[in-house]
Backbone as ProteinMPNN parsed JSONL, in Angstrom:
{"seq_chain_A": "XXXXXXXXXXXXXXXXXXXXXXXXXXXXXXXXXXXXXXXXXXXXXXXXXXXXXXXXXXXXXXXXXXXXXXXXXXXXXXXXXXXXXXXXXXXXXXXXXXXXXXXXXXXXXXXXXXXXXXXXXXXXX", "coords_chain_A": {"N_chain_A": [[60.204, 116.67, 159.221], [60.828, 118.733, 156.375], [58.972, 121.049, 154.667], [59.254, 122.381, 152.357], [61.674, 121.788, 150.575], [63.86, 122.56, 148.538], [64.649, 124.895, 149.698], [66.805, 124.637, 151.28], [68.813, 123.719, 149.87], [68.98, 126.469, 148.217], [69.845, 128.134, 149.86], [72.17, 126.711, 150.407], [73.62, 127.298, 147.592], [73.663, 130.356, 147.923], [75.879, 130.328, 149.688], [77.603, 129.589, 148.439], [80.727, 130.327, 146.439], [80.655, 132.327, 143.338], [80.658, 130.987, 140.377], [81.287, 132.244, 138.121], [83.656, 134.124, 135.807], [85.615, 136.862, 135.978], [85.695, 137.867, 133.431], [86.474, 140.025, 130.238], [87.809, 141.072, 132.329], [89.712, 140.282, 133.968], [91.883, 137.807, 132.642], [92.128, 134.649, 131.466], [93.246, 131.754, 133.371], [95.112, 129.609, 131.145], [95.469, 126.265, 130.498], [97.939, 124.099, 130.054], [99.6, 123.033, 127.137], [97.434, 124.19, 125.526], [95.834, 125.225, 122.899], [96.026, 128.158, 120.43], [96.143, 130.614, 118.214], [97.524, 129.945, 115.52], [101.177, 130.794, 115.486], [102.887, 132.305, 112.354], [106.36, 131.903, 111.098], [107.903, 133.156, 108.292], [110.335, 133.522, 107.623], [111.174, 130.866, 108.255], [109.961, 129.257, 106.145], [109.269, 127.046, 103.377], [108.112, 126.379, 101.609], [106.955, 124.319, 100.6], [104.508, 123.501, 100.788], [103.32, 121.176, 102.698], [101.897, 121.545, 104.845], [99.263, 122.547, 103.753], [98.759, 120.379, 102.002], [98.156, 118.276, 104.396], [96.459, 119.591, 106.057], [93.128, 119.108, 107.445], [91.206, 120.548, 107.613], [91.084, 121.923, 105.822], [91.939, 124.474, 105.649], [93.916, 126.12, 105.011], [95.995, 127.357, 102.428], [97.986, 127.57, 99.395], [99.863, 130.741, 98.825], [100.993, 132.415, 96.163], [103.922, 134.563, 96.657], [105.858, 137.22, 95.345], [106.811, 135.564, 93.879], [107.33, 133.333, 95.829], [106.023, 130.846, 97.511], [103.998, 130.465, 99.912], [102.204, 130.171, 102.661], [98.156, 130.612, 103.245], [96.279, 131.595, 105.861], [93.491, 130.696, 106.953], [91.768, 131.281, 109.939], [88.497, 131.202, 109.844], [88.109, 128.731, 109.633], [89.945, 126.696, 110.55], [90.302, 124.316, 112.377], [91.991, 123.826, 114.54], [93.813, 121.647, 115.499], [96.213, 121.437, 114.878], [97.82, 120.051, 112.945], [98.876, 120.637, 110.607], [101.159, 121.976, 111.963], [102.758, 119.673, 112.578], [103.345, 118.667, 110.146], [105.47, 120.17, 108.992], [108.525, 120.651, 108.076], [110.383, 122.411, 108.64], [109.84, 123.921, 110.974], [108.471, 126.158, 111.086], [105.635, 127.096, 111.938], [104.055, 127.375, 114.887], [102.423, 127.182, 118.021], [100.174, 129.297, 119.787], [99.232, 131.177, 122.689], [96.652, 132.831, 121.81], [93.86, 133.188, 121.92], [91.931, 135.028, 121.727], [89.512, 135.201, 118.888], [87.677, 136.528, 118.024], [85.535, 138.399, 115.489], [83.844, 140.739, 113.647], [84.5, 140.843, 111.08], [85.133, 138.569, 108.277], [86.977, 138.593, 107.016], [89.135, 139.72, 108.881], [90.263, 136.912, 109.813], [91.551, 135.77, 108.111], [95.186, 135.161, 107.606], [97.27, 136.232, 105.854], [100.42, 135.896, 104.166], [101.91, 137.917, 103.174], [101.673, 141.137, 104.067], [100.03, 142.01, 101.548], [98.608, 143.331, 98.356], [98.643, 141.998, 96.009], [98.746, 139.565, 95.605], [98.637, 135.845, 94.421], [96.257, 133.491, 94.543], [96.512, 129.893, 94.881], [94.748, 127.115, 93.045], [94.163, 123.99, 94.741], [93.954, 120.791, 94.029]], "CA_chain_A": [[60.321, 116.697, 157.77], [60.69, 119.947, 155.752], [57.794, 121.481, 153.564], [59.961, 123.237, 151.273], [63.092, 120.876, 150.422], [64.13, 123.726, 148.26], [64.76, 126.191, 150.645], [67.499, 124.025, 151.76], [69.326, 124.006, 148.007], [68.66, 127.557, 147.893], [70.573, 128.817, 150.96], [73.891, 126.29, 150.092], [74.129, 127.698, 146.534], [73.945, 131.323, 147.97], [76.634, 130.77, 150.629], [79.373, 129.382, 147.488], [81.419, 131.199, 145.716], [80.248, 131.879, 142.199], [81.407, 130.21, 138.995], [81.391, 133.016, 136.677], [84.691, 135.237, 136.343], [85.787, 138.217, 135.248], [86.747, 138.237, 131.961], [87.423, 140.243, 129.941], [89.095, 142.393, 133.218], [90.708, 139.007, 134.892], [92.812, 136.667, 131.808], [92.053, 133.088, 132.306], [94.726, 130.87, 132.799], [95.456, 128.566, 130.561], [96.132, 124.975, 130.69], [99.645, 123.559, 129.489], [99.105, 122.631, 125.684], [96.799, 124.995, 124.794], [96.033, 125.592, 121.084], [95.664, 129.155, 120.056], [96.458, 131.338, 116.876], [99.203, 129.978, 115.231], [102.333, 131.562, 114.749], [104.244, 131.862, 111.231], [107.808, 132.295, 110.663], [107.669, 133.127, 107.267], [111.872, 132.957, 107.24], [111.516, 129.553, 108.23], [109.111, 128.764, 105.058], [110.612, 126.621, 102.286], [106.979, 126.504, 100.169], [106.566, 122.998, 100.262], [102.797, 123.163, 101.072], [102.893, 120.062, 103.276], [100.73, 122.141, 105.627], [98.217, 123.027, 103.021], [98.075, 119.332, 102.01], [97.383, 117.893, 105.196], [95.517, 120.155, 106.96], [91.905, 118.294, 107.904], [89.99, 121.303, 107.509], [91.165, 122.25, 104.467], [92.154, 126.025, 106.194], [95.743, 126.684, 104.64], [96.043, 127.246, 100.53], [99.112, 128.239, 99.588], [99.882, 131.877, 97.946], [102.232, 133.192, 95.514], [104.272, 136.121, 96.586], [107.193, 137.71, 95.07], [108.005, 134.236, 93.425], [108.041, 132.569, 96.292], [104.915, 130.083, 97.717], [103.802, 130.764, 101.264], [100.874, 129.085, 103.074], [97.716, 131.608, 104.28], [95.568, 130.422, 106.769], [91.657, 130.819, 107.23], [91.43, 130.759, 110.666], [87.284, 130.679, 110.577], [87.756, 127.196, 109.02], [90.806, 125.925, 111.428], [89.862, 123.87, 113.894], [93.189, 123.977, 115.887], [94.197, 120.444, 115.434], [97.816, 121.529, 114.789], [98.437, 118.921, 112.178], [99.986, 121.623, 110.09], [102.548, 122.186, 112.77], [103.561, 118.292, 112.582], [103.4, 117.912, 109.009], [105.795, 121.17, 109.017], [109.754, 120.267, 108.226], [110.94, 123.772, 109.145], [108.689, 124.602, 112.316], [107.581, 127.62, 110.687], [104.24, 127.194, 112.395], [103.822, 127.328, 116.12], [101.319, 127.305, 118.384], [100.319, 130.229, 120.888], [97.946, 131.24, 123.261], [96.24, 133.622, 121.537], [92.462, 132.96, 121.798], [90.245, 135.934, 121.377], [90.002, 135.562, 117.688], [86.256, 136.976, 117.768], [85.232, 139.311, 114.557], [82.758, 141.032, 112.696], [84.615, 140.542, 109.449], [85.367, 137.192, 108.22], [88.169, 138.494, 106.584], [90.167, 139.552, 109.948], [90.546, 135.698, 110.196], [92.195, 135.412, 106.997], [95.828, 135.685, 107.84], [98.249, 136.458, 104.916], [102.055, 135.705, 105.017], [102.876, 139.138, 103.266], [100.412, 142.455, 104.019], [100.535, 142.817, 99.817], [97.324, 143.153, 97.55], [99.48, 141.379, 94.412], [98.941, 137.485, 96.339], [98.195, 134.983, 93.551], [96.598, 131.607, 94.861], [96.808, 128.637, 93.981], [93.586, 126.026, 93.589], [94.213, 122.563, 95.158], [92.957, 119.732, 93.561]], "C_chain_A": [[60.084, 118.13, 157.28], [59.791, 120.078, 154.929], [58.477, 121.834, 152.205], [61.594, 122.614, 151.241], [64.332, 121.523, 149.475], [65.092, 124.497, 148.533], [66.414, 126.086, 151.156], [68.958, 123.673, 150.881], [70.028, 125.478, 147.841], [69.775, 128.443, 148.478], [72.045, 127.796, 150.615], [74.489, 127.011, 148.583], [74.268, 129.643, 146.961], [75.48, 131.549, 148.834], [78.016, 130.088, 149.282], [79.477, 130.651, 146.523], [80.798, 130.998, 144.277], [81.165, 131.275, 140.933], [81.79, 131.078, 137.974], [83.013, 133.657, 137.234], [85.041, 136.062, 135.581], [86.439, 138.63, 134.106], [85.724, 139.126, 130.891], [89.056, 141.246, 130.939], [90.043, 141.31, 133.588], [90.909, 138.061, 133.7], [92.245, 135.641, 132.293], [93.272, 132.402, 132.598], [94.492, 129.651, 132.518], [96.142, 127.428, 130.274], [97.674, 124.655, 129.327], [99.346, 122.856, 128.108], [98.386, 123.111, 124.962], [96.561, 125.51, 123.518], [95.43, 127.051, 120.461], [95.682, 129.165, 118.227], [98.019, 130.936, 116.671], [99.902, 130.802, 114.531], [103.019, 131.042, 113.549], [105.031, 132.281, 111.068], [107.786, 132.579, 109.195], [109.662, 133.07, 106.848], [112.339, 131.642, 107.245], [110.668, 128.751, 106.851], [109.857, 128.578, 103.798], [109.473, 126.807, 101.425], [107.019, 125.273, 100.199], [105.161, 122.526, 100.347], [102.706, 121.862, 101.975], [101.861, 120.352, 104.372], [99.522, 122.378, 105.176], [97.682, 121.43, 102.63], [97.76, 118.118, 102.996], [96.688, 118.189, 106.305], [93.859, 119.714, 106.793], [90.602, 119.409, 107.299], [90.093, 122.139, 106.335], [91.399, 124.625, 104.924], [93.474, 126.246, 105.889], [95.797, 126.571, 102.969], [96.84, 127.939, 100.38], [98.827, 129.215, 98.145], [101.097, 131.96, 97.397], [102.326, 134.766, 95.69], [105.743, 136.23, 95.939], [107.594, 136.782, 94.161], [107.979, 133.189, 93.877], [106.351, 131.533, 96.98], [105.008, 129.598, 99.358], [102.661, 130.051, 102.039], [100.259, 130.623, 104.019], [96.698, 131.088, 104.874], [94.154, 131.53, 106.845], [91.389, 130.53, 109.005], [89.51, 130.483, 111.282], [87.277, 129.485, 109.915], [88.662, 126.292, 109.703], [90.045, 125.234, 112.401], [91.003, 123.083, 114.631], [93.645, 122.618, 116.329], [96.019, 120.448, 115.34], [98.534, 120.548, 114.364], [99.553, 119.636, 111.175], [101.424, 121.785, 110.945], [103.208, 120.842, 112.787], [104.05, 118.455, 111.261], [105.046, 119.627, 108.627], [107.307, 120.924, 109.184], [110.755, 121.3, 108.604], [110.911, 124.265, 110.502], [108.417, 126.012, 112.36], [106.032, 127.554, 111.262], [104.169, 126.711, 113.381], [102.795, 127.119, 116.802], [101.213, 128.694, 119.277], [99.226, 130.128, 121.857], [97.318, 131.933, 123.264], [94.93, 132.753, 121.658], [91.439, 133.868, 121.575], [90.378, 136.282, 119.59], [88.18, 135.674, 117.192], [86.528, 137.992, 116.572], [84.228, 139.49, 114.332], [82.833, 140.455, 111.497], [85.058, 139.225, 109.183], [86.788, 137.375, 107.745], [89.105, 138.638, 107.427], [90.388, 138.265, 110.363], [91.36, 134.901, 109.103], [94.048, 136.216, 107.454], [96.904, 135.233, 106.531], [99.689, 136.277, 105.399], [102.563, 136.641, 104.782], [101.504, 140.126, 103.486], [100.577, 142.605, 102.319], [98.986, 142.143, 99.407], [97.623, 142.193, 96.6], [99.624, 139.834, 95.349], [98.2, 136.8, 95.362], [97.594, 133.78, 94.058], [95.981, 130.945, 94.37], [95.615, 127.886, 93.936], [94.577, 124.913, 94.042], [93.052, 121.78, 94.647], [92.253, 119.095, 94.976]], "O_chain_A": [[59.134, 118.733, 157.78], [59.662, 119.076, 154.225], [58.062, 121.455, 151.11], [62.513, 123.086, 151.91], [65.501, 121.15, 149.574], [66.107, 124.772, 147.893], [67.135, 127.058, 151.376], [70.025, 123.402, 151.432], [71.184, 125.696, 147.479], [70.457, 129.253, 147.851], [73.083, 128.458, 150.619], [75.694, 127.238, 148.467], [75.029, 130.257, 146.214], [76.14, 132.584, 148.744], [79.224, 130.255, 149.455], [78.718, 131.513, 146.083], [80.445, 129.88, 143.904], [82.395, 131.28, 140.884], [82.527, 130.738, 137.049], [83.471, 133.71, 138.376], [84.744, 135.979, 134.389], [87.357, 139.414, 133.868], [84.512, 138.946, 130.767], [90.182, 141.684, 130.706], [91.244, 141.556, 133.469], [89.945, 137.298, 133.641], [91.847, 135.613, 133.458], [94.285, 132.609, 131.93], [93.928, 128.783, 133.185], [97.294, 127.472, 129.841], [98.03, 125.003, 128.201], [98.637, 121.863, 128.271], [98.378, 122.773, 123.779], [97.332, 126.396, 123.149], [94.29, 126.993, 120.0], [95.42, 128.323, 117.368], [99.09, 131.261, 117.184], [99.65, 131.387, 113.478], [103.562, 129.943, 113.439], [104.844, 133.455, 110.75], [107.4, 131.473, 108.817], [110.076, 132.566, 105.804], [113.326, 131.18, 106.673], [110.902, 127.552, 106.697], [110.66, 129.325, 103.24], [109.728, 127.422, 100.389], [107.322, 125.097, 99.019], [104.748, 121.407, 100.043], [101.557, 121.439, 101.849], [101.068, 119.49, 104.753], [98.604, 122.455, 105.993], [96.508, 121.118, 102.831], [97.206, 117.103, 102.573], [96.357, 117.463, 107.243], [93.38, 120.152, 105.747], [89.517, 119.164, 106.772], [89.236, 122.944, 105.971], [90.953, 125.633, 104.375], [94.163, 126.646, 106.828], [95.581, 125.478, 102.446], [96.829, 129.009, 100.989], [98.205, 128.999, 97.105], [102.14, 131.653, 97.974], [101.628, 135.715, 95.331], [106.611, 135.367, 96.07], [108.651, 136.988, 93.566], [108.291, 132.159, 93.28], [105.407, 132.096, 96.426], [105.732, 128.754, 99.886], [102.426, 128.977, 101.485], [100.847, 131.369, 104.8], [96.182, 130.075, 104.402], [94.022, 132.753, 106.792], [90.78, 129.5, 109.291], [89.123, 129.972, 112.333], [86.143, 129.169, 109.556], [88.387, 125.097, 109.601], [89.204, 125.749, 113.138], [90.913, 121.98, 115.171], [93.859, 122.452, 117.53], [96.806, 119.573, 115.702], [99.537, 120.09, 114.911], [100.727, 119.302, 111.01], [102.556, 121.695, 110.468], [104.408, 120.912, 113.054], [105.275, 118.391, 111.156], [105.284, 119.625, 107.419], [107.655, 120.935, 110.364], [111.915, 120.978, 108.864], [111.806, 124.907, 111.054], [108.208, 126.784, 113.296], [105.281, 128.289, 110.622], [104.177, 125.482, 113.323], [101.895, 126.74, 116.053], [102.305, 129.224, 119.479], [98.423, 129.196, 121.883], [96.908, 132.257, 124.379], [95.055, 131.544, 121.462], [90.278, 133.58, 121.285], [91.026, 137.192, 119.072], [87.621, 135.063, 116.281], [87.657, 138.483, 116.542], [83.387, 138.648, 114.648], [81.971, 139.833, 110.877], [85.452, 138.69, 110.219], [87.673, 136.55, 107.972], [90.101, 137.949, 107.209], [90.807, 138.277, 111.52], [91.727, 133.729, 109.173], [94.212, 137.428, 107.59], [97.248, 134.07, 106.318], [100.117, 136.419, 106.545], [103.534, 136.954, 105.47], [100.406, 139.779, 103.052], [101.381, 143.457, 101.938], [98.401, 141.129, 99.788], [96.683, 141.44, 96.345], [100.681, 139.255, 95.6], [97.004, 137.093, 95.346], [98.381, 132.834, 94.072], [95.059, 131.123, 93.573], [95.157, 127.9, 95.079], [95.755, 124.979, 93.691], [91.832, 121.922, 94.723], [91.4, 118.211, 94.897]]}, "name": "protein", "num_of_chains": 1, "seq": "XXXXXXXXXXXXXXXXXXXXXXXXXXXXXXXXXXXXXXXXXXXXXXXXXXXXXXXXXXXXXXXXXXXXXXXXXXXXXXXXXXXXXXXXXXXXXXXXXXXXXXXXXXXXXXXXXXXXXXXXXXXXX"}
């Protein structure tokens, strides 16, 4: 019988391979369905807001630009359900596999449909 039952633990977890890996030098790869940063077509955008009104997390409020009524997304309030992309009669809104959507600022998570200061939006009841 062994004293130290331990010891025995100790020496199988040194001889495996470890679990951690090298990221950010080594990519992960990513499983088939994956829900990143979604993409918008903004040529495919008719303005119908159906993305803004059934998005779950309430992360899409649509803007007025130019005239025309665009949808901008919050991604620190998404939670990547990609109901927007169903509810979406155009398929102006994709999915990708963007994932490092770390910040300092809260606002680099705010993604606009035009780069323009002059964006009007809208409340939702």
């Amino acid at each position: 019988m062994m004293k130290f039952p331990m010891v025995k633990a100790v020496f199988a977890c040194l001889l495996r391979k470890p679990f951690t890996r090298r990221y950010p030098e080594v990519k992960p790869d990513l499983p088939e369905g994956f829900r990143g940063k979604q993409i918008f077509n903004i040529n495919l955008c008719i303005g119908c807001g159906l993305c803004s009104r059934d998005c779950p997390a309430k992360a899409i409020e649509m803007v007025e630009v130019n005239g025309k009524r665009y949808p901008m997304f919050h991604l620190d309030r998404c939670i990547f359900c990609y109901q927007c992309e169903e509810s979406c009669p155009r398929s102006a809104i994709k999915s990708s596999k963007i994932f490092e959507l770390a910040s300092t600022d809260k606002l680099d998570l705010v993604i606009k449909p035009i780069k323009e200061e002059s964006v009007k939006t809208e409340t939702r009841a």
